[in-house]
Structure formats: C-alpha cells, structure tokens
KOLVEXDO-304761 format. One record per atom (N, C-alpha, C): x, y, z; atom name. Coordinates in pm, 1 decimal. Atoms other than C-alpha are relative to their C-alpha. Layout:
BEGIN
X_Y_Z_CA
...
This chain:
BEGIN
25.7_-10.4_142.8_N
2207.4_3449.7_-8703.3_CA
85.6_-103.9_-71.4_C
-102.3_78.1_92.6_N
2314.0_3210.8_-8989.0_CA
27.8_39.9_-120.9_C
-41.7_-43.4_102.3_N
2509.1_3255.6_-9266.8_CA
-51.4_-111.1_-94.1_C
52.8_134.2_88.7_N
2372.2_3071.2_-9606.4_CA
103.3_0.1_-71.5_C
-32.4_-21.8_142.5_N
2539.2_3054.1_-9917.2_CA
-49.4_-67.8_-93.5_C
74.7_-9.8_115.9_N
2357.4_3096.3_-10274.8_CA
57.3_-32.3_-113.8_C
-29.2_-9.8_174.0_N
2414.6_2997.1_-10619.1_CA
-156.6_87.4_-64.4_C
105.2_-120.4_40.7_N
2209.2_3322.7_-10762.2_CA
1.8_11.3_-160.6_C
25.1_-2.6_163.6_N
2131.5_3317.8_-11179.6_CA
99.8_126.0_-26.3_C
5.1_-98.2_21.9_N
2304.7_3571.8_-11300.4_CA
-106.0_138.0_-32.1_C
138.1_-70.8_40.5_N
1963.0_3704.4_-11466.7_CA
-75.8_51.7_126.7_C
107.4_38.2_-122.3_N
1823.9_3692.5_-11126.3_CA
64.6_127.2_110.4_C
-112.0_-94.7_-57.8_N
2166.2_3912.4_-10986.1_CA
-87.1_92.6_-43.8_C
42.8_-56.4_103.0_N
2018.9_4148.1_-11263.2_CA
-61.7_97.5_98.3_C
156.2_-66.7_-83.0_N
1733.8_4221.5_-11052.3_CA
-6.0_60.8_125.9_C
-15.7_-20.3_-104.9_N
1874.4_4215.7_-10763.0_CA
35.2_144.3_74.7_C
-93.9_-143.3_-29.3_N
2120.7_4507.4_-10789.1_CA
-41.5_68.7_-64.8_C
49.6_-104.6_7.3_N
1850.2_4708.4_-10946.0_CA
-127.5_49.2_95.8_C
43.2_-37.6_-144.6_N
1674.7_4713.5_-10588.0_CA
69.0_160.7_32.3_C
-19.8_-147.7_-9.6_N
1650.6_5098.8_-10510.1_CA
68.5_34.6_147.4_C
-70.7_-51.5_-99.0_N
1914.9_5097.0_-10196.2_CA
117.5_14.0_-25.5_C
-209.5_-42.8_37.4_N
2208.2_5304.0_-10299.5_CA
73.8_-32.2_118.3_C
-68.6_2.0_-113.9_N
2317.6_5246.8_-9964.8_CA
74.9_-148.3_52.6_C
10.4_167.6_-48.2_N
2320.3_4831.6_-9963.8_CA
94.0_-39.0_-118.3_C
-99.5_129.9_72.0_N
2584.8_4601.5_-10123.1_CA
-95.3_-105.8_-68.5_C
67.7_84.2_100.9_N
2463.5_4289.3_-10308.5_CA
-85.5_-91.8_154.3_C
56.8_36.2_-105.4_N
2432.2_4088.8_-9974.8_CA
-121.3_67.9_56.6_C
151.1_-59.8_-49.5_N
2197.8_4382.8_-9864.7_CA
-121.4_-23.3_-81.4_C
125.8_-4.4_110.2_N
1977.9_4368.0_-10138.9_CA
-76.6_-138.8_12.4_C
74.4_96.5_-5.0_N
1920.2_4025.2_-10130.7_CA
-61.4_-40.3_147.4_C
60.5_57.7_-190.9_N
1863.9_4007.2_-9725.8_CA
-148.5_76.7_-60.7_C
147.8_-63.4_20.2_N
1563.3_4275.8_-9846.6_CA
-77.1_-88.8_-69.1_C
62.2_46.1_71.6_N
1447.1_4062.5_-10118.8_CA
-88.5_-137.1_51.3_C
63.3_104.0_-84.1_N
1436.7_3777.0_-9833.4_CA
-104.3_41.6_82.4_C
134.3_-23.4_-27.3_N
1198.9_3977.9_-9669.4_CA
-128.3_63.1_-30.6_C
129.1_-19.2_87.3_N
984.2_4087.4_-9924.7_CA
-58.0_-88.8_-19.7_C
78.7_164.0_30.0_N
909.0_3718.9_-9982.6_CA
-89.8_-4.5_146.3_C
50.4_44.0_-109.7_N
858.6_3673.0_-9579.6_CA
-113.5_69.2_-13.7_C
145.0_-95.5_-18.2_N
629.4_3978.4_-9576.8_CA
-127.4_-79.4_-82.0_C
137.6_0.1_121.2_N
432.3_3877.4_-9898.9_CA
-56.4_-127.2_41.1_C
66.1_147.1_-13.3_N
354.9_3486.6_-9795.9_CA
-15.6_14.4_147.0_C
60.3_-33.9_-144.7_N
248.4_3656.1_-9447.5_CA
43.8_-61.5_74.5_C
-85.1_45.3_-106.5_N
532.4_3492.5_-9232.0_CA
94.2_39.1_77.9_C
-53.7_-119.2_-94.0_N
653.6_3784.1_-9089.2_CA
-61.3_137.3_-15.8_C
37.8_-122.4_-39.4_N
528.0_4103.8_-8988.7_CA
85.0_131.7_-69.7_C
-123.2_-124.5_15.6_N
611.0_4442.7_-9127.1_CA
83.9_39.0_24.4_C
-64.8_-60.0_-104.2_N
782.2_4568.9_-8854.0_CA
114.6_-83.4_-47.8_C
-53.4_68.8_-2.4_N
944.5_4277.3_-8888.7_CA
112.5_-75.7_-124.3_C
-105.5_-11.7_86.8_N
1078.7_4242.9_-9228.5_CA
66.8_108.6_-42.9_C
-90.6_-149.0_10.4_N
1191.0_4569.3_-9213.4_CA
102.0_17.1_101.9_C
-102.7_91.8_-84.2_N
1395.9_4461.4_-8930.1_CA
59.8_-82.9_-93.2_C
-115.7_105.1_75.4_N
1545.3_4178.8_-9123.5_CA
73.6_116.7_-130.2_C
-73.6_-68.9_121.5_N
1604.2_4418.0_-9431.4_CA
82.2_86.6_28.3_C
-97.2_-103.4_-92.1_N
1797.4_4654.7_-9195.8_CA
-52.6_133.4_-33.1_C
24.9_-103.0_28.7_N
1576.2_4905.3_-9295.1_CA
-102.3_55.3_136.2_C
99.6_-38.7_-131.8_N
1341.8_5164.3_-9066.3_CA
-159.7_-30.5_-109.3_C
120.7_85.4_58.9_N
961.0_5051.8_-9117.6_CA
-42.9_117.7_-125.6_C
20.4_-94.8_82.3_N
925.2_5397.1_-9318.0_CA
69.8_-19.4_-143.8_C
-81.0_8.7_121.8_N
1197.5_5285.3_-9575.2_CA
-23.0_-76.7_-67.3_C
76.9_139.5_13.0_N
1093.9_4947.6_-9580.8_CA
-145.5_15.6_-104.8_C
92.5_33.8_53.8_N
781.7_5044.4_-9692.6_CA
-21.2_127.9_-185.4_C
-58.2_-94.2_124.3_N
903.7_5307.0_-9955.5_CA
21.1_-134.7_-100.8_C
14.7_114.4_98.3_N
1024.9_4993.3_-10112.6_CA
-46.8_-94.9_-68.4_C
114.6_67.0_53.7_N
734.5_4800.2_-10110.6_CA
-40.3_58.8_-138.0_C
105.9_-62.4_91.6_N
565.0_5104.0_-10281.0_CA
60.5_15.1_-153.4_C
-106.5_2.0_97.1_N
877.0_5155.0_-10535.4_CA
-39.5_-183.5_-90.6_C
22.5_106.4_66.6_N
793.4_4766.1_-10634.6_CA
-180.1_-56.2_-37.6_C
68.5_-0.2_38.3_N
421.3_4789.2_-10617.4_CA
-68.6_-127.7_113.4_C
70.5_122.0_-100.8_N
353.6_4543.0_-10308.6_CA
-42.8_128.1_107.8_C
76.7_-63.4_-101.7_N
85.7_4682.9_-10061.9_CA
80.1_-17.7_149.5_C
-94.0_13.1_-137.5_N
251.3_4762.7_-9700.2_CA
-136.1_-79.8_49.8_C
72.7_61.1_-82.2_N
-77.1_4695.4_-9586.9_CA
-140.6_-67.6_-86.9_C
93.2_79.6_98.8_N
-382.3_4464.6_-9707.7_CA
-110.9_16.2_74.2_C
191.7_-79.4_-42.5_N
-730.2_4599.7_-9653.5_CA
-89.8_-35.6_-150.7_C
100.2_33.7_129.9_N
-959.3_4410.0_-9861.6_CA
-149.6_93.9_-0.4_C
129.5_-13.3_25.7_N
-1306.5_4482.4_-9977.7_CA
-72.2_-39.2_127.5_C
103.2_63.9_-88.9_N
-1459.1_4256.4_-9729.6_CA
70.6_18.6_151.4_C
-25.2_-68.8_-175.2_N
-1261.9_4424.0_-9409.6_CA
-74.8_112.2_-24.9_C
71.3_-98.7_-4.1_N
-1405.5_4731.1_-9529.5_CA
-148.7_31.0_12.6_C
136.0_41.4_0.6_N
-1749.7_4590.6_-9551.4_CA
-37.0_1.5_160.4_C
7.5_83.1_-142.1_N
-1688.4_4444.6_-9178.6_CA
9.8_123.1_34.8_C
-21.8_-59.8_-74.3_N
-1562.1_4785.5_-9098.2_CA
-155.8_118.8_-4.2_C
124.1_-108.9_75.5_N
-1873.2_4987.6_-9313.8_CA
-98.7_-66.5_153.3_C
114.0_63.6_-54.5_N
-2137.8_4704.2_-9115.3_CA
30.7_36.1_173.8_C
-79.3_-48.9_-192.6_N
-1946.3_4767.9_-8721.3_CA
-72.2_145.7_-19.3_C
76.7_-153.6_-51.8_N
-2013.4_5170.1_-8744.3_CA
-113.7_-13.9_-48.6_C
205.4_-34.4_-2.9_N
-2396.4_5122.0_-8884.7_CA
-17.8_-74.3_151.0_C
58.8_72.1_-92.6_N
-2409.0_4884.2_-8558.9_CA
37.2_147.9_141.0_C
-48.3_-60.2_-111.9_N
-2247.4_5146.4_-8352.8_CA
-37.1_152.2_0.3_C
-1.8_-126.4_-3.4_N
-2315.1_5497.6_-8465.2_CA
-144.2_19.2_-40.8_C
C-alpha cells in the first residue's frame, strides 16, 4: 500500500467528516470517499471498494444507500434482456 498526501479544501473537509462512520477518523472517511469514486466510474467492484473502505460489503452498501448511489445498476434494458430470456425459456 501507498501512502499519498492531500491538500483537501476546507469546504470539501466539510463533507467529508459528515460521512455517516462514527467509527472512522478523517483519513477513514476519505479512504471511503476514494472508493465511492472507484465504485461509481466502475473501476472496482463492490466487494471491492468495500474492501478498500475497510468496511463489510453490508456496511459499504448502507452507505451508498445513506448517499443515494445504487449498490447495484439494473437498467431498463437488462430487465428487458431479462423479461425477453424467460418468454424464450418458460
């Protein structure tokens, strides 16, 4: 693992440390916030930024829901694919 170091806005702190883990320091908060980004621009896996955030995938995704990002993405047109599969099959 590497260590970075940030110049963070204050305004930006703001936000940071009103991330809903009473349990996480400032460092924690922002490791989560690094993988809310990974998750959302689909360059890591659930599992997987919930791993980086040090959280379990259940907590992880508490937080998603607490901020309003989908754990999981099921469009219209998977559901279509999934509607058109069982007329082919059932």
């Amino acid at each position: 693992m590497q260590n970075v170091n940030l110049a963070i806005p204050n305004d930006v702190m703001y936000e940071v440390k009103a991330l809903p883990r009473q349990d996480a320091g400032t460092n924690e908060k922002i490791q989560t916030y690094l993988a809310i980004g990974l998750f959302v621009s689909k360059a890591v896996s659930l599992a997987k930024a919930a791993e980086l955030a040090g959280q379990t995938l259940l907590e992880f995704m508490g937080i998603l829901k607490f901020l309003g990002i989908p754990a999981v993405m099921y469009t219209e047109e998977m559901l279509e694919d999934d509607i058109a599969f069982a007329d082919r099959v059932l």
